[in-house]
PATIRO-5798 format. One record per residue: residue in three letters; x, y, z of N, C-alpha, C in turn. Coordinates in pm, 1 decimal. Layout:
<atoms>
ATOM   rest       n.px       n.py       n.pz      ca.px      ca.py      ca.pz       c.px       c.py       c.pz
ATOM    ALA          X          Y          Z          X          Y          Z          X          Y          Z
...
</atoms>
This chain:
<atoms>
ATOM   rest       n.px       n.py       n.pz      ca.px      ca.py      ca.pz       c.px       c.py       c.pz
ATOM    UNK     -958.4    -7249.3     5345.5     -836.0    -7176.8     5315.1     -722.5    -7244.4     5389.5
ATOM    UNK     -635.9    -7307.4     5319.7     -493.6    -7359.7     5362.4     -429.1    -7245.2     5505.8
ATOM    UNK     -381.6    -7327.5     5618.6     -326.4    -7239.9     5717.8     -212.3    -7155.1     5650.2
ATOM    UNK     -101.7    -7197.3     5537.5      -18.8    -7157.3     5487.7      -77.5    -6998.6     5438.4
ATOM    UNK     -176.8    -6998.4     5385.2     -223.7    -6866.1     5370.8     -234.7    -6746.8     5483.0
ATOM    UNK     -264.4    -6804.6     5594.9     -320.6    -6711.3     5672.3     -141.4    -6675.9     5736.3
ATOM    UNK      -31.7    -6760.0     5705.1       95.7    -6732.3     5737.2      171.3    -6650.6     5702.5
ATOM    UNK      122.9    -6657.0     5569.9      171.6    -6576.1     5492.5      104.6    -6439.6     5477.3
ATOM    UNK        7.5    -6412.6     5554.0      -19.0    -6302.0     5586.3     -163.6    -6246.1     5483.0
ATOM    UNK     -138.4    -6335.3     5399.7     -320.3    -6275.4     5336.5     -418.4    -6299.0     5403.5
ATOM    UNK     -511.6    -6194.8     5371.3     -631.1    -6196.0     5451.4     -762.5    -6223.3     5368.5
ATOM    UNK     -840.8    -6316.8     5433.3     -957.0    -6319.0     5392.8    -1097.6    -6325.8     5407.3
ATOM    UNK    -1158.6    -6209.8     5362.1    -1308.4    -6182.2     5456.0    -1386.7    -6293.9     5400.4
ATOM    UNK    -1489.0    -6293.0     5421.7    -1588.7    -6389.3     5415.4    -1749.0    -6315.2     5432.5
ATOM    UNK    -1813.9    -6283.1     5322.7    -1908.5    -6225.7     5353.7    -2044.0    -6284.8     5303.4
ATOM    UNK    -2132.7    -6265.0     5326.0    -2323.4    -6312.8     5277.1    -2298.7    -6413.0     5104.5
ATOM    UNK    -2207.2    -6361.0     5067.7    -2190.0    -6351.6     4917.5    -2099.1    -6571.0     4920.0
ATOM    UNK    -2013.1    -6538.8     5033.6    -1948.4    -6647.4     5060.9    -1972.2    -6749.5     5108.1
ATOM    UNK    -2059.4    -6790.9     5160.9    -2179.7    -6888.2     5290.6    -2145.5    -7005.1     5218.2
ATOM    UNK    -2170.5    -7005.5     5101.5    -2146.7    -7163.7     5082.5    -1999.7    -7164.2     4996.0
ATOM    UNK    -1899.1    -7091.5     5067.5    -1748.8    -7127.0     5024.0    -1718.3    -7165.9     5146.5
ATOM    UNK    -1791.6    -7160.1     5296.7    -1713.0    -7146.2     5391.7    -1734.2    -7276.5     5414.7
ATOM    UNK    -1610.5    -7360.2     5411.2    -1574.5    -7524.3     5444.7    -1640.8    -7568.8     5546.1
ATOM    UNK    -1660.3    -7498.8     5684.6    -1717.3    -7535.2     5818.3    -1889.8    -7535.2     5855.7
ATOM    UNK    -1899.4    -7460.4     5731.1    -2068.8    -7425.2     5754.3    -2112.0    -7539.9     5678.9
ATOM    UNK    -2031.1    -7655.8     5614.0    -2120.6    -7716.3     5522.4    -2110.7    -7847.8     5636.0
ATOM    UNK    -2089.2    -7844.0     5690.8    -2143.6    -7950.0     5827.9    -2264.1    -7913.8     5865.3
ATOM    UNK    -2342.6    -7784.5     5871.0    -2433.5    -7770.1     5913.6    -2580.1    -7820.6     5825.2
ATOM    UNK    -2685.0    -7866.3     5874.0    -2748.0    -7885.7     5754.7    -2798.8    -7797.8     5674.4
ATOM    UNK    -2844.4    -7876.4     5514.2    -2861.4    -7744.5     5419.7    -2986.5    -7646.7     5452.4
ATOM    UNK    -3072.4    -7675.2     5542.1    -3202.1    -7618.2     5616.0    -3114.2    -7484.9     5656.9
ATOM    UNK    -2990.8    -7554.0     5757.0    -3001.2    -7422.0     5863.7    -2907.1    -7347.6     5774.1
ATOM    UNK    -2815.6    -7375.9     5648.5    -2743.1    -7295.3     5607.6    -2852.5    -7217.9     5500.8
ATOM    UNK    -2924.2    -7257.2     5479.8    -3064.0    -7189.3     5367.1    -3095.3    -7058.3     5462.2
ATOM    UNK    -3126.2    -7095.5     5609.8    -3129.4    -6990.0     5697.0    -3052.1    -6895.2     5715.4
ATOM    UNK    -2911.4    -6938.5     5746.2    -2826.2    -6836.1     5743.7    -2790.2    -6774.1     5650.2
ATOM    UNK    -2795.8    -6760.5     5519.0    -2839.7    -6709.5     5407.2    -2933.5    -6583.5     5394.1
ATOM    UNK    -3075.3    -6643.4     5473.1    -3120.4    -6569.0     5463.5    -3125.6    -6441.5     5563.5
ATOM    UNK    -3088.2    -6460.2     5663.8    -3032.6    -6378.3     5797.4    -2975.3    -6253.7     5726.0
ATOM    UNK    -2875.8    -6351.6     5717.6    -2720.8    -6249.5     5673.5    -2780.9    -6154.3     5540.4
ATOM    UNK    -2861.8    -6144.6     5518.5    -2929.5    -6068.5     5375.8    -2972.1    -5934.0     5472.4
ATOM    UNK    -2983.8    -5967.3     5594.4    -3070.2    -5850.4     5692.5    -2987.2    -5806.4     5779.1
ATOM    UNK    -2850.8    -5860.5     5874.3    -2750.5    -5844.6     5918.1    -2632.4    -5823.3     5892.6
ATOM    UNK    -2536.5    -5831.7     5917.1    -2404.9    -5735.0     5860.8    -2362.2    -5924.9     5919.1
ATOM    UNK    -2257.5    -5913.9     5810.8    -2211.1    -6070.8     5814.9    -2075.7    -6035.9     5731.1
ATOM    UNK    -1981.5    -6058.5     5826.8    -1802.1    -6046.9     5790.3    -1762.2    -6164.4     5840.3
ATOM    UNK    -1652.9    -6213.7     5806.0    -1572.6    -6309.9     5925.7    -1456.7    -6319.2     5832.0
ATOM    UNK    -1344.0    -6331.5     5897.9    -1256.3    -6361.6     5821.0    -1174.4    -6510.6     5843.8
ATOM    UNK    -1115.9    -6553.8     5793.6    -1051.5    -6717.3     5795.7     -951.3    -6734.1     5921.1
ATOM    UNK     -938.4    -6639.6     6008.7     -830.9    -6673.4     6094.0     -985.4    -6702.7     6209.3
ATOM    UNK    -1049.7    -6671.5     6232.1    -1188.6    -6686.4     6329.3    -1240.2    -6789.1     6310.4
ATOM    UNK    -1232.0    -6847.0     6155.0    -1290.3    -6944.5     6119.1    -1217.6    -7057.7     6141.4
ATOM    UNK    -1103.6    -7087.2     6135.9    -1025.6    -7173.7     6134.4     -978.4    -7165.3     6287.9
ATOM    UNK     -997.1    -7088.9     6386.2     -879.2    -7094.7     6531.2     -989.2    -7063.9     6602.8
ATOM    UNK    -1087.3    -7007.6     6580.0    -1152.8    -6937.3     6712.1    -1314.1    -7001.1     6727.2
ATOM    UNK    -1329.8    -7092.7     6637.8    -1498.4    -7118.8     6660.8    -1442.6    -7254.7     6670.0
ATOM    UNK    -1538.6    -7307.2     6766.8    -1495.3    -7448.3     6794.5    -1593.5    -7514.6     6738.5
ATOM    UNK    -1582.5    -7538.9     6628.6    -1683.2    -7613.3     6522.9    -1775.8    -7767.1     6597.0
ATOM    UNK    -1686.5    -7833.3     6679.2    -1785.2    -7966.8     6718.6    -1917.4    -7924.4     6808.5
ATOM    UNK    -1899.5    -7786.4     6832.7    -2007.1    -7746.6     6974.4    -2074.8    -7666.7     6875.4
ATOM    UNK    -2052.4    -7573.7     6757.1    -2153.4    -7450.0     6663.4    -2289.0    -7604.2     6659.0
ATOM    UNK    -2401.4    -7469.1     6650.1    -2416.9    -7337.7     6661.2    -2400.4    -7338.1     6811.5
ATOM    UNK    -2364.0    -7385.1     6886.4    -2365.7    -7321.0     7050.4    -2251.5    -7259.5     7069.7
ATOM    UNK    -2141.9    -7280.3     7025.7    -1998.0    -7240.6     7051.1    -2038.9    -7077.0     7033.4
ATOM    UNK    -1972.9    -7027.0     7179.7    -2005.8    -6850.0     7187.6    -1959.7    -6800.7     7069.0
ATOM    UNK    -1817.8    -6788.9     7046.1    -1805.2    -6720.6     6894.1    -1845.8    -6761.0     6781.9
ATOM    UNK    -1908.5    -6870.6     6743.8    -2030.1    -6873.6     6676.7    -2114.6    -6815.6     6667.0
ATOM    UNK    -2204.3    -6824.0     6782.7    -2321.2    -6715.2     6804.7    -2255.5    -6574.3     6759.8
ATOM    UNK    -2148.3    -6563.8     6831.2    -2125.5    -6377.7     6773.7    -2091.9    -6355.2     6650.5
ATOM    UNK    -2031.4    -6449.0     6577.2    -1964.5    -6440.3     6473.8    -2089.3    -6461.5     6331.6
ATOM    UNK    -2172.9    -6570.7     6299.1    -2280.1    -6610.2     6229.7    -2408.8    -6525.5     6273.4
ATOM    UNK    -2461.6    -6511.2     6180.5    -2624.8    -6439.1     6261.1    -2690.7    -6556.2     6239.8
ATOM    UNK    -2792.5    -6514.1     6347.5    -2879.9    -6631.3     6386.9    -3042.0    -6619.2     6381.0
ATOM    UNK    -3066.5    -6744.9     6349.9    -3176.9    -6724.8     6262.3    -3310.0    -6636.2     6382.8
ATOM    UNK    -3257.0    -6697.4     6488.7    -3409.4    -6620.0     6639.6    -3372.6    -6483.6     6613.2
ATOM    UNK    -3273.5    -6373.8     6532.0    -3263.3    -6242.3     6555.2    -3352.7    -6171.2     6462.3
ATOM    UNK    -3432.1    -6253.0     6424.8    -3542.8    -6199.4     6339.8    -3666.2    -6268.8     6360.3
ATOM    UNK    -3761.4    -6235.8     6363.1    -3926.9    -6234.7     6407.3    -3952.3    -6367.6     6309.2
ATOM    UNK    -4014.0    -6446.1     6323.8    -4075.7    -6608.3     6239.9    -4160.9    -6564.4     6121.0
ATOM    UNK    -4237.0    -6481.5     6112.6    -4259.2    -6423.1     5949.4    -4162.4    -6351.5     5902.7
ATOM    UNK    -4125.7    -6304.4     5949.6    -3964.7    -6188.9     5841.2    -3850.0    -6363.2     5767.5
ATOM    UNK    -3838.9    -6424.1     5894.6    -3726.3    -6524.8     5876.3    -3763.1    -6576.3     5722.0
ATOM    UNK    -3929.9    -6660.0     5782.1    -4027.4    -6748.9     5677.9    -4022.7    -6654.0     5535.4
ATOM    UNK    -4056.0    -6560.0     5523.6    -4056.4    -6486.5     5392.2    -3898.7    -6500.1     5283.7
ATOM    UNK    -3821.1    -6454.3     5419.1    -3695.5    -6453.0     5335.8    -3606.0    -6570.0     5301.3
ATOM    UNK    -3632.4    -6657.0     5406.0    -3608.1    -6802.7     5335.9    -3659.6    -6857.2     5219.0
ATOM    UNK    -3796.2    -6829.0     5186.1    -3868.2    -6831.8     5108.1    -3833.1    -6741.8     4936.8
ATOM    UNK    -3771.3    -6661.2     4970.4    -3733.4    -6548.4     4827.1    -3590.1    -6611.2     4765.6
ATOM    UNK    -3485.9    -6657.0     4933.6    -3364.0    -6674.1     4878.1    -3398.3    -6867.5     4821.1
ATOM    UNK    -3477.4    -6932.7     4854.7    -3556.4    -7038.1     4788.0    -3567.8    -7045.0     4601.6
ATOM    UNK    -3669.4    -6931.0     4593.8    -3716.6    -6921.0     4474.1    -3575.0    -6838.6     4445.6
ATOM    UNK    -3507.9    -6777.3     4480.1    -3358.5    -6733.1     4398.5    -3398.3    -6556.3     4328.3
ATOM    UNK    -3526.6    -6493.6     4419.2    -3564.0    -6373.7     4367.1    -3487.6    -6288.1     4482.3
ATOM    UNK    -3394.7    -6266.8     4338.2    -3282.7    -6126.5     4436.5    -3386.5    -6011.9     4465.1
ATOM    UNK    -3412.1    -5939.3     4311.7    -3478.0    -5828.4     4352.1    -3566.4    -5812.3     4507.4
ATOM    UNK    -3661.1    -5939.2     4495.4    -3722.4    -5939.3     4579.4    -3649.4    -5976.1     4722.3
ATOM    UNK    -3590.7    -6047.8     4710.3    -3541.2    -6056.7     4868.2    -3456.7    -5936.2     4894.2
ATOM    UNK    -3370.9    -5868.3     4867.2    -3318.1    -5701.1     4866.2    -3406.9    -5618.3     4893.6
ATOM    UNK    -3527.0    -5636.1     4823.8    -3657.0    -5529.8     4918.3    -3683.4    -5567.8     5045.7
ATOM    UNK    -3684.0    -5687.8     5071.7    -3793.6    -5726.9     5167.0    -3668.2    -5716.2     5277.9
ATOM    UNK    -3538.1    -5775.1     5281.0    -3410.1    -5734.2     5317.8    -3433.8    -5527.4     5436.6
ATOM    UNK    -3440.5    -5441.8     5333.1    -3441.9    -5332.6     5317.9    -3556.6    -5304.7     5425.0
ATOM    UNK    -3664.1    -5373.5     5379.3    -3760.0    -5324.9     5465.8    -3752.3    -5350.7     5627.4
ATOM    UNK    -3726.3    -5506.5     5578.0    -3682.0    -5567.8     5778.6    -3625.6    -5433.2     5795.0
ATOM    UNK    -3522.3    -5415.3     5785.1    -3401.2    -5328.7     5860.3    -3447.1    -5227.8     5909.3
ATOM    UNK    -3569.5    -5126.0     5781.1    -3570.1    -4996.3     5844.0    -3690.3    -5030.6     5945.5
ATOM    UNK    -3721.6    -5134.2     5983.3    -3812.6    -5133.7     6082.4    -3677.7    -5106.9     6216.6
</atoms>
């Protein structure tokens, strides 16, 4: 998103739906963004373009602190929950990854 935008005062969220619009995440490789994908299906995932653009210091992510707070990360979920759901958003089965989504949580 052009800085001129954020000057002009529009705002723009960025949510699960957005991951691969967000310009900065595509430095990351497509492994770990497949991951964060699948995270964010189980976590609450907002950010908006002024965080993205001023406040994460992109040469240091994923270590950069507001990174970590800002992206969910793939260790906040157990290595079979992760493996499964990487695996659904893989094969591209919504239904199924929305259940399995659902279920993590109410654990």
């Amino acid at each position: 998103m052009p800085d001129g935008a954020l000057k002009s005062g529009a705002y723009r969220a960025f949510t699960a739906r957005d991951i691969d619009a967000i310009p900065q995440l595509a430095a990351l490789s497509a492994d770990a963004r497949l991951r964060l994908r699948a995270v964010a299906q189980v976590l609450p995932f907002r950010v908006n373009a002024y965080v993205l653009e001023h406040l994460i210091d992109w040469s240091r992510a994923p270590d950069d602190p507001i990174y970590q707070l800002t992206i969910p990360q793939p260790e906040m979920l157990g290595d079979a929950d992760l493996s499964a759901l990487v695996d659904l958003v893989r094969r591209g089965s919504e239904a199924e990854l929305q259940a399995r989504a659902r279920a993590i949580q109410r654990r």
